[in-house]
C-alpha positions in Angstrom: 56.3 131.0 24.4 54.1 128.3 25.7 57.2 125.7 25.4 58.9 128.2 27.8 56.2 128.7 30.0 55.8 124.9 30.8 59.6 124.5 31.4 59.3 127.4 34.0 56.7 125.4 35.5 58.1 122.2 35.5 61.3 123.8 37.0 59.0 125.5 39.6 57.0 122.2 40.4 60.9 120.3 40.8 62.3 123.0 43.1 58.7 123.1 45.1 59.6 119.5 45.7 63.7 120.0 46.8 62.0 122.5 49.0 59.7 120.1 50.7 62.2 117.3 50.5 65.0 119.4 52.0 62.5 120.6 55.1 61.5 116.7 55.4 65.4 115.7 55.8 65.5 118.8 58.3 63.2 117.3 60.2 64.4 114.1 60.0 68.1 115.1 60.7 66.8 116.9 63.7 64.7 113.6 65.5 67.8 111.9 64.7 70.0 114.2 66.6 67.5 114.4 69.4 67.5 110.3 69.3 71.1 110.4 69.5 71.2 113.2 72.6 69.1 110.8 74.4 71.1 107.5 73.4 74.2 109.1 74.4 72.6 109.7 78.0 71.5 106.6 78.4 75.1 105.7 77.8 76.8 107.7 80.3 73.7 106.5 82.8 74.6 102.9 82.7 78.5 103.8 82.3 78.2 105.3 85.9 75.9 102.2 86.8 78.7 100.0 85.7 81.4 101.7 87.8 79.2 101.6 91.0 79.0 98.2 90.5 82.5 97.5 90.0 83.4 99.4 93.3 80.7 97.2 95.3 82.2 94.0 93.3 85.7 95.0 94.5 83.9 95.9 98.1 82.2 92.4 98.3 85.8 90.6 97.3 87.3 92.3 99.8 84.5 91.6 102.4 84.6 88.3 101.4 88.5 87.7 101.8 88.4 88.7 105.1 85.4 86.1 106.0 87.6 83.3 105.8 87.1 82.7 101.6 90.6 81.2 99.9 89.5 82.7 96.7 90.7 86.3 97.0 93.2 85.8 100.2 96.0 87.2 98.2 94.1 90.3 96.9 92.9 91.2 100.7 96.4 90.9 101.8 97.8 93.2 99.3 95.3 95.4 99.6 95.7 95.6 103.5 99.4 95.9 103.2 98.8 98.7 100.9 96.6 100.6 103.7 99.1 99.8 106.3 101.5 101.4 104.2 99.3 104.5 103.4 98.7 104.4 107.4 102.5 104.8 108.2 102.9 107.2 105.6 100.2 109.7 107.1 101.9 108.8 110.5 105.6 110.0 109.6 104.2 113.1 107.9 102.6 113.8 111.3 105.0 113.1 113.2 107.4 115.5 111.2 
């Protein structure tokens, strides 16, 4: 009986220590989750940062252009013949 008795306890004393293990991993798994909840909002943070800036880069190109540089002539001029364009087309559909 006592040879029984100590695997009982020996099988107690392992699955006392899965238990503590597994509620250690828990929390572990749950920081981790919470790490990645705030990584992944710091992400789309600076992903909106990033398009802000590309809109006043485009802006200041534009702005640019039309201040006399030779770099980004091209760009200005498509760009205003595109507005021109949208212009007219807001005209006829007034006009109709």
């Amino acid at each position: 009986m006592s040879v029984i008795a100590e695997i009982i306890d020996t099988l107690e004393n392992k699955i006392e220590k899965l238990f503590v293990k597994t509620n250690c991993l828990e929390k572990n798994n749950q920081g981790l989750k919470i790490e990645l909840a705030q990584a992944i909002q710091i992400i789309q943070t600076q992903s909106q940062e990033i398009d802000a800036l590309k809109s006043q880069y485009e802006t200041l190109k534009i702005a640019n252009a039309l201040l006399g540089s030779e770099d980004n002539k091209r760009d200005t001029k498509l760009k205003i013949n595109s507005l021109i364009r949208e212009i007219d087309y807001c005209i006829a559909q007034l006009s109709d």
